[in-house]
N, C-alpha and C positions, 0 to 999 in steps of 0.2 A: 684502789687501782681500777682502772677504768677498761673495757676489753672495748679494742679495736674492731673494726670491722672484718677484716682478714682475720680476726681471732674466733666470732661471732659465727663467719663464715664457716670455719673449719669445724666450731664445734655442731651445728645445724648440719652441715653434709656427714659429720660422723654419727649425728641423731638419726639424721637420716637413713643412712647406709645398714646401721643397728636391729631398727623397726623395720630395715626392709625385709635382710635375714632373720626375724625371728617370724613375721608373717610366711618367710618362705617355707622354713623349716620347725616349724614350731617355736614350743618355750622350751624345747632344750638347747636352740640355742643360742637363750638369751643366758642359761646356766654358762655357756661354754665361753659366750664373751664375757661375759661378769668373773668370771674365774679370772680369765686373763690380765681384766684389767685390775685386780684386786690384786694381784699375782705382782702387777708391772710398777703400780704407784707405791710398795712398801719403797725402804731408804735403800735398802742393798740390792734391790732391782731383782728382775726374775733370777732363777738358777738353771745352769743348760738341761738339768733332770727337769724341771718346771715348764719350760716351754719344751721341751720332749712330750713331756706327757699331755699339754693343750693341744699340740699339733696331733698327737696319736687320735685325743680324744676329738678332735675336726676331720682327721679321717675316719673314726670311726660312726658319727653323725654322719658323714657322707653317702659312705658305703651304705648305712642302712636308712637313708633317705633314697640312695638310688635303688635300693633292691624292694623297695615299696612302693 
């Protein structure tokens, strides 16, 4: 299977976007997108307690990104 250009595309601007946040905020969080996406590629897809607790744990990188 051959990837298109628009596919090529989309994955390069999400490599990108990736490296961008983890240069912003460290390598915690390249943990916290790697989580997510390990989380989101199983068969039965995340669980609402699953993406509860990634969105918790993106706020709570935030807050102590902003309070440093």
């Amino acid at each position: 299977m051959a990837i298109d250009a628009s596919e090529l595309s989309a994955i390069v601007n999400g490599a990108s976007t990736v490296i961008s946040l983890i240069e912003k905020y460290g390598p915690d969080a390249w943990t916290t997108i790697k989580t997510a996406v390990e989380d989101t590629v199983s068969s039965d897809g995340p669980t609402a307690a699953d993406i509860e607790s990634i969105y918790a744990k993106c706020k709570a990188d935030n807050a102590a990104i902003q309070a440093s």
